[in-house]
C-alpha positions in Angstrom: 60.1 16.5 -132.1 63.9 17.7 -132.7 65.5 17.7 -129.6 66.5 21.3 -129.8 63.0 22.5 -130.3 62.4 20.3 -127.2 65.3 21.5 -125.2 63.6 25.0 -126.4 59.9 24.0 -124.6 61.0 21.7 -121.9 64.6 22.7 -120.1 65.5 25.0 -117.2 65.4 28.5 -118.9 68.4 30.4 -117.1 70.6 27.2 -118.2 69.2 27.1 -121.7 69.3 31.2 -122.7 72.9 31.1 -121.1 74.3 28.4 -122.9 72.5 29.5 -126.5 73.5 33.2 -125.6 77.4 32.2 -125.2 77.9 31.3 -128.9 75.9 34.8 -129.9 77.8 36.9 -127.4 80.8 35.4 -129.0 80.0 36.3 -132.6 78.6 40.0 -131.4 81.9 40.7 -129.2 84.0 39.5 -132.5 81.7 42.0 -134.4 81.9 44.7 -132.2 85.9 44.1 -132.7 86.2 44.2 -135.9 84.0 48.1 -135.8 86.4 49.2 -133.1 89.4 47.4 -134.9 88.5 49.5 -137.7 87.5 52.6 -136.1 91.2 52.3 -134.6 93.1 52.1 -137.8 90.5 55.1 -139.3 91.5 57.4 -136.4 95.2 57.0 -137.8 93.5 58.6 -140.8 93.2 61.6 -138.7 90.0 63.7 -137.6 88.2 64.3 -140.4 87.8 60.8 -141.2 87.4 59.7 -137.7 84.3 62.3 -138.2 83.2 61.2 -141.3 83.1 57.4 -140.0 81.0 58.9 -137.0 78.6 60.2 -139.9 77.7 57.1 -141.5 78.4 54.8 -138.4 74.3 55.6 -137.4 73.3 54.1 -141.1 75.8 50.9 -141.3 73.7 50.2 -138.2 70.7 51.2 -139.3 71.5 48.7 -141.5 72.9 46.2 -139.6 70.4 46.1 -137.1 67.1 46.3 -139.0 68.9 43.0 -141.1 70.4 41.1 -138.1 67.9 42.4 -135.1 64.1 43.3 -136.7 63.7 41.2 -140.5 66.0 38.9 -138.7 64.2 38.3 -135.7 60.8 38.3 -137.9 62.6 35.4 -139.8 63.4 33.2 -136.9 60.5 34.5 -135.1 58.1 32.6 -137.9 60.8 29.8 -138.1 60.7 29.1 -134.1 56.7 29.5 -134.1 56.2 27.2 -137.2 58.7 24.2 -135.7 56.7 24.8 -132.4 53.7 24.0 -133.9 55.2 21.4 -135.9 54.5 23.0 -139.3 57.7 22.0 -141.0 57.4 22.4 -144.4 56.4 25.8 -144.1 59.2 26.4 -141.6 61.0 25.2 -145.0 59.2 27.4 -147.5 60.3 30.3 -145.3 63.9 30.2 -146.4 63.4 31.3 -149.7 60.9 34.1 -148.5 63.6 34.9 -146.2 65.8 35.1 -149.2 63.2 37.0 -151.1 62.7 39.8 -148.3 66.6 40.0 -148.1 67.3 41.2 -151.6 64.5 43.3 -151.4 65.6 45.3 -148.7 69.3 45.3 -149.5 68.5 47.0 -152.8 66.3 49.8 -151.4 69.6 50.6 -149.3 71.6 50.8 -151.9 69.1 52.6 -153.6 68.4 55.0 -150.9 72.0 55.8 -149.1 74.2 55.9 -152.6 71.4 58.8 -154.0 70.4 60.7 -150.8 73.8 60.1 -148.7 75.2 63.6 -149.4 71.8 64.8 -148.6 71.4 63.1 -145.2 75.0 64.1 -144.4 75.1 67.2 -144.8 71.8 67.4 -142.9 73.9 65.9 -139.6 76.5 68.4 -140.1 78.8 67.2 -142.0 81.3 69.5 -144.1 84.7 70.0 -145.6 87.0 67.4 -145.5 84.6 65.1 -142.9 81.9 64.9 -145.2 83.9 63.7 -148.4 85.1 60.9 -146.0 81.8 60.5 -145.1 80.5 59.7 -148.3 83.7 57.7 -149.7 82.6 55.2 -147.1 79.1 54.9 -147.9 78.7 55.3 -151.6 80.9 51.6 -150.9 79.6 50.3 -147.9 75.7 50.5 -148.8 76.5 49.5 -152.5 77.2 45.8 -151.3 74.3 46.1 -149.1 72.6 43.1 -150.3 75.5 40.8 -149.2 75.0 42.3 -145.4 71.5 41.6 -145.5 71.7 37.7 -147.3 74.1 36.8 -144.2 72.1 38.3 -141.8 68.9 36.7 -142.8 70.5 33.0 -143.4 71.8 33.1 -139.9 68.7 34.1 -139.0 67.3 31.5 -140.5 69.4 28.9 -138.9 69.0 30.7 -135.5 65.5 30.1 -135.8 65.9 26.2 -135.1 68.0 27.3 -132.2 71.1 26.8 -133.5 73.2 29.4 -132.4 76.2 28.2 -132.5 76.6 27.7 -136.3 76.1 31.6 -137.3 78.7 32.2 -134.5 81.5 30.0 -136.1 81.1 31.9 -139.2 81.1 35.2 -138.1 84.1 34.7 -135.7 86.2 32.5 -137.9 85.5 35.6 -140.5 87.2 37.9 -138.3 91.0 36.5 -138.7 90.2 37.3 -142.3 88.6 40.9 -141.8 90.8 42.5 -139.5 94.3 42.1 -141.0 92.5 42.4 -144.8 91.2 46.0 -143.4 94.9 47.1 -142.5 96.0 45.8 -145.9 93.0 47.4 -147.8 93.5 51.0 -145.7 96.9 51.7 -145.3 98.3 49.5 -148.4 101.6 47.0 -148.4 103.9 46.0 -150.6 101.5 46.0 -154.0 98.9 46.7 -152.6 98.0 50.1 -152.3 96.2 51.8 -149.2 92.5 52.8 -150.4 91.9 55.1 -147.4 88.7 55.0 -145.6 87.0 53.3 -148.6 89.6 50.0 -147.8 87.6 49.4 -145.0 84.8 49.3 -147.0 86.1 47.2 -149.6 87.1 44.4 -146.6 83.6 44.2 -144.9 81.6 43.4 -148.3 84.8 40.8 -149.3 83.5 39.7 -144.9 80.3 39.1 -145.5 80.2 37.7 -149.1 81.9 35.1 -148.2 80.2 34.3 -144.6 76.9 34.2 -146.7 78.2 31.2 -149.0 79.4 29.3 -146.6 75.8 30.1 -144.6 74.1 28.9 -147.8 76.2 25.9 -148.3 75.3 25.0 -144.2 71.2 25.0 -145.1 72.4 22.6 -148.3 74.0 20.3 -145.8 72.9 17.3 -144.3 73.6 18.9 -140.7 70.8 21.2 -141.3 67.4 20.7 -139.8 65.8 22.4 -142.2 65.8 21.6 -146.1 64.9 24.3 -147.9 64.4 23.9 -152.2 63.5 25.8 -155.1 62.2 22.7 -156.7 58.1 23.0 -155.5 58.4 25.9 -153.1 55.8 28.8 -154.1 56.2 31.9 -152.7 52.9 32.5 -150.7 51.9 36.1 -148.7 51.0 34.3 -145.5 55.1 33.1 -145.0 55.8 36.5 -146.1 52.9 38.3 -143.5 55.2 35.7 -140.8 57.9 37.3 -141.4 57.0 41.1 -142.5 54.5 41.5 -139.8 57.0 41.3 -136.6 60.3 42.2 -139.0 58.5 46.0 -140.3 57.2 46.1 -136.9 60.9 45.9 -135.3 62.4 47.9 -138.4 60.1 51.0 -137.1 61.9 50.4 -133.8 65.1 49.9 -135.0 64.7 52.8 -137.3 63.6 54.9 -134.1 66.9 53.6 -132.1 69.3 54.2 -134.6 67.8 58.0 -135.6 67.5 58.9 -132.2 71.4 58.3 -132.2 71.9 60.1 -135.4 69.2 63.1 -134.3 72.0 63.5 -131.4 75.0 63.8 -134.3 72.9 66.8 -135.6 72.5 68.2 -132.3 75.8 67.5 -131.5 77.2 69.4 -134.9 76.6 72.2 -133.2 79.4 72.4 -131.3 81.8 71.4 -134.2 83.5 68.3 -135.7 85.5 67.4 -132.7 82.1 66.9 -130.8 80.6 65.0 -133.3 84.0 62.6 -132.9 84.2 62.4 -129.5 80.0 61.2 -129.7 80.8 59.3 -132.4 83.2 57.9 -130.3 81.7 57.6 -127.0 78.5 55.7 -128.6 80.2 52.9 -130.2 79.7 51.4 -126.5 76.3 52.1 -126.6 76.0 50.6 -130.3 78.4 47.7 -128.7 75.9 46.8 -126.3 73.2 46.0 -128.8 75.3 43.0 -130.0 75.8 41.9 -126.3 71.9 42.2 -125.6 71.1 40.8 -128.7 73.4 37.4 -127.2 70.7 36.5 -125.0 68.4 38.7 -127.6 68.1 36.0 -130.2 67.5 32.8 -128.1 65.0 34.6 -126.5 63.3 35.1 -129.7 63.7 31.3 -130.5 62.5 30.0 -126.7 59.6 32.4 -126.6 58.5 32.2 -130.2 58.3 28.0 -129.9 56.9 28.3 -126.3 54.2 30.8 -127.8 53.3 28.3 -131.0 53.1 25.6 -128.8 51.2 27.0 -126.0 53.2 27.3 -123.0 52.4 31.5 -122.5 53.8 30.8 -119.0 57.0 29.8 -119.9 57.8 32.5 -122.5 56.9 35.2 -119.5 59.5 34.0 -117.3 61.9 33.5 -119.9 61.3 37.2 -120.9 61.9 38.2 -117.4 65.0 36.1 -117.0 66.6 38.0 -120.0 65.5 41.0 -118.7 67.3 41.0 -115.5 70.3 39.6 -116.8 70.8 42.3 -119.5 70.4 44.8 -117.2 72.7 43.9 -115.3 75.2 43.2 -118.2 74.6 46.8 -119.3 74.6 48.8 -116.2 77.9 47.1 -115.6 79.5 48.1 -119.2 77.9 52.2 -118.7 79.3 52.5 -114.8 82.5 51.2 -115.7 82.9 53.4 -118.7 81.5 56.7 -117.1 84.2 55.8 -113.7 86.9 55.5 -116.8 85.8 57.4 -119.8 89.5 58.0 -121.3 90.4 54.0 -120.7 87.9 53.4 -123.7 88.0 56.8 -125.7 92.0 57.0 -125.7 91.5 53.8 -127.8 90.6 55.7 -131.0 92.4 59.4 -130.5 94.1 61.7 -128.1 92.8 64.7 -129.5 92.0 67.1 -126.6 88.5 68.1 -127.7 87.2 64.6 -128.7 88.4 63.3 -125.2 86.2 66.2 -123.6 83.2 65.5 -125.7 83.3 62.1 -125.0 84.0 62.3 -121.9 80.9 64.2 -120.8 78.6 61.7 -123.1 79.9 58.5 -121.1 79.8 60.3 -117.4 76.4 61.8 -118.6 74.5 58.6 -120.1 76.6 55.6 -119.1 74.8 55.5 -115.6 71.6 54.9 -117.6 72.5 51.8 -120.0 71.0 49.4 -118.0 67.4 50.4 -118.7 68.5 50.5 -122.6 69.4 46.6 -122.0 66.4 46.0 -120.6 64.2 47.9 -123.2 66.4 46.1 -126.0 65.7 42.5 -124.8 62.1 42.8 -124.1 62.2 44.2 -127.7 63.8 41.1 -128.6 61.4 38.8 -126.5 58.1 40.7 -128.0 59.7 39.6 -131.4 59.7 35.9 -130.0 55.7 36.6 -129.5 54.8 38.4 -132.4 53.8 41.2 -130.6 55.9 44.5 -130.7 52.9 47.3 -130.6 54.3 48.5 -127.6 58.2 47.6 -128.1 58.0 49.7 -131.0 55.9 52.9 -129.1 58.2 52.7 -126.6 61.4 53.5 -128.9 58.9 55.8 -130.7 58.9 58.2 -127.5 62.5 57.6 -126.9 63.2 59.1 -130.2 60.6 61.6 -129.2 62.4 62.8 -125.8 66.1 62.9 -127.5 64.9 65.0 -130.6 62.1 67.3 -128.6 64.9 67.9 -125.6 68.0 68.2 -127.3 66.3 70.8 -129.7 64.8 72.6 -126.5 68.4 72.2 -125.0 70.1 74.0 -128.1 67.1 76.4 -128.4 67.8 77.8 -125.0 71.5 78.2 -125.1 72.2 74.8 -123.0 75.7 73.1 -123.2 76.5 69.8 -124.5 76.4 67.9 -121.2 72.6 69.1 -121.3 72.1 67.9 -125.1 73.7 64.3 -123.2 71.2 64.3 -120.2 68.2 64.4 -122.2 69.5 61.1 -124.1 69.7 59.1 -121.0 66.3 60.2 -120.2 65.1 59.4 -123.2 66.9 55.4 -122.5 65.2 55.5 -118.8 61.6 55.9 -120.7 62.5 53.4 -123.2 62.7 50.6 -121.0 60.4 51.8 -118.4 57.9 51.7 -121.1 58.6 48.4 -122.3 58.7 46.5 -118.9 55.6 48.0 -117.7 53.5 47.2 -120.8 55.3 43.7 -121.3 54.2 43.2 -117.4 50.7 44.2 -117.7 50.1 41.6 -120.3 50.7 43.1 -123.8 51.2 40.0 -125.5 48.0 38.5 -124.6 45.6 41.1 -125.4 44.6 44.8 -123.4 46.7 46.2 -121.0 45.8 45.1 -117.5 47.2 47.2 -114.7 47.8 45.1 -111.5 46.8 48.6 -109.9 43.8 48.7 -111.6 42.5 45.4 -110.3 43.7 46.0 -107.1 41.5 49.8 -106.9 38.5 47.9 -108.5 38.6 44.7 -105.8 39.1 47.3 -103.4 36.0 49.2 -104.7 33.9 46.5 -104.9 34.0 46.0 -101.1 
């Protein structure tokens, strides 16, 4: 057996998720960056494109998350089980299905975003000058869609054999590139003149075609430990059921997370463009603490996915809970700090009186709550591990439910914005509420078994 797939079964988990989650915080912090590096130098754009950015921002992640977080964790979900169970040539095969799945998807993006983004615009209230920026960015962004989703599923790929550290190289060591290339691409020098909004566009597709080749030329490498070919390989529905079956399972819920933050845009249109900045705004820390969670996120799909194909249902259970309480805790920090310090973070973007207020009363209004999103996000994560998101995925399902139903009762009734923002941090408590207590009555192994119940029927008996 390799020794990381050993390490994976056999050493002390807190140790082991830590150090495979410092590489993968690394590479999601650097991410995170670049979005607020860029957000930074769009603001100097002024408010309508600050607005427009906050438009498309839901859909980028959309993107980004259903690539990197759901197909992605399908990918090294059926990676980890298949090297657990020390099928290796299918755990081969699966790199070109992964490829396969990859295209697929990034296409229907394009497809879908470049001919119905005015559409879904307009429909989260975008107008005027914020809306042309709005769709500038997109018609640019989601037309190189396939590059974002080849990079995320090769490091998926390679995260699957628990090697975290690799992906991480190349996504930091892209971000010396990125950042200044934005700058140059936006605001123009020398030669070079500034594209606008659409430059940084233009940078993150040059970003992540180039972290994909040097991805590809890693899995062509002797370093590798897997070795995929063309030569032989047939593409056979079972690899693809290994990978669709837990990746369309996670896209639902990643489709729930990122609509329920693009439901509160609409609602939020309602009180004008400089509340749909200062939102906008405001929940790029929420949207930063996915990255974070999915730093302990993706080992935990590797250690519970090889613990689960080989067996050991003990040992993924504890490890679930181990990255529970640690993302928690990472979140709950991250919302009470920003909700004691709103302008510390929003001030980073714009000084504009009305965006600052908006914000404002999102961060003091929901940040007290993130913790519970960590911990519904991990177990998320974990259930991937197991092949088992029924529950992960009704769980976002009725957040999305509680943010759309109360913020629409909120508006009906004449309520203010800080009501539209309470609902939403209601809607994150039931989210991971959800998720722990079905994960803890034994969701991956079959019904639900209250501890409650058995404890009522025991007492019954006697």
């Amino acid at each position: 057996m390799n020794p990381r797939t050993r390490a994976l079964l056999e050493a002390p988990i807190l140790p082991t998720l830590l150090r495979l989650g410092a590489p993968n915080v690394a590479v999601m912090l650097a991410q995170a960056s670049v979005g607020l590096i860029e957000t930074w130098f769009v603001g100097k754009l002024g408010t309508d494109a600050l607005a427009g950015m906050a438009l498309v921002f839901p859909l980028v992640m959309l993107m980004q998350t259903t690539s990197a977080g759901a197909m992605g964790g399908g990918i090294a979900s059926a990676i980890a089980r298949a090297l657990g169970a020390r099928r290796n040539d299918d755990a081969n095969a699966l790199v070109l299905h992964a490829v396969v799945v990859a295209l697929g998807f990034g296409l229907l993006f394009s497809v879908a975003l470049i001919g119905g983004g005015r559409w879904i615009y307009t429909r989260m209230g975008g107008s005027g000058g914020a809306l042309d920026a709005a769709l500038a960015y997109s018609n640019w962004v989601f037309a190189g869609a396939v590059l974002v989703w080849l990079f995320n599923a090769l490091s998926a790929v390679i995260r699957g054999t628990g090697n975290m550290a690799f992906p991480a190289l190349v996504t930091v060591a892209g971000v010396p590139l990125l950042v200044p290339l934005s700058a140059l691409l936006i605001f123009g020098w020398g030669p070079v003149p500034g594209f606008g909004i659409v430059g940084g566009a233009l940078a993150l597709l040059v970003y992540y075609g180039v972290g994909t080749l040097v991805l590809a030329l890693y899995l062509r490498s002797p370093k590798s430990l897997l070795r995929p070919t063309l030569r032989g390989t047939r593409l056979r529905w079972p690899l693809f059921s290994d990978i669709l079956r837990v990746g369309l399972a996670g896209s639902v819920s990643t489709v729930a997370t990122n609509l329920s933050i693009a439901v509160v845009v609409a609602l939020v249109g309602a009180f004008g463009s400089a509340a749909i900045a200062g939102y906008g705004t405001a929940s790029r820390l929420e949207y930063l603490l996915i990255p974070l969670v999915f730093g302990i996120g993706a080992p935990l799909v590797a250690m519970v996915g090889t613990c689960i194909g080989a067996g050991q249902r003990e040992r993924a259970m504890r490890a679930a809970w181990i990255g529970a309480a640690l993302c928690f805790a990472m979140a709950e920090a991250i919302g009470l700090l920003a909700a004691a310090f709103p302008h510390a973070w929003l001030r980073l973007f714009s000084d504009d009186p009305a965006m600052l207020e908006a914000g404002t009363q999102y961060l003091r209004s929901v940040g007290p709550l993130y913790g519970f999103f960590g911990l519904g996000l991990v177990l998320y994560f974990a259930s991937q591990g197991a092949g088992k998101l029924l529950w992960p995925v009704l769980a976002n399902l009725l957040r999305l439910a509680v943010a759309a139903l109360g913020g629409w009762l909120v508006l009906r009734w004449g309520g203010t914005l800080t009501q539209v923002f309470l609902v939403q941090g209601l809607a994150m408590v039931v989210y991971g509420l959800v998720n722990a207590g079905a994960i803890a009555a034994g969701a991956w192994f079959g019904p639900l078994r209250w501890p409650w119940r058995a404890a009522a029927r025991e007492a019954l008996s006697r």
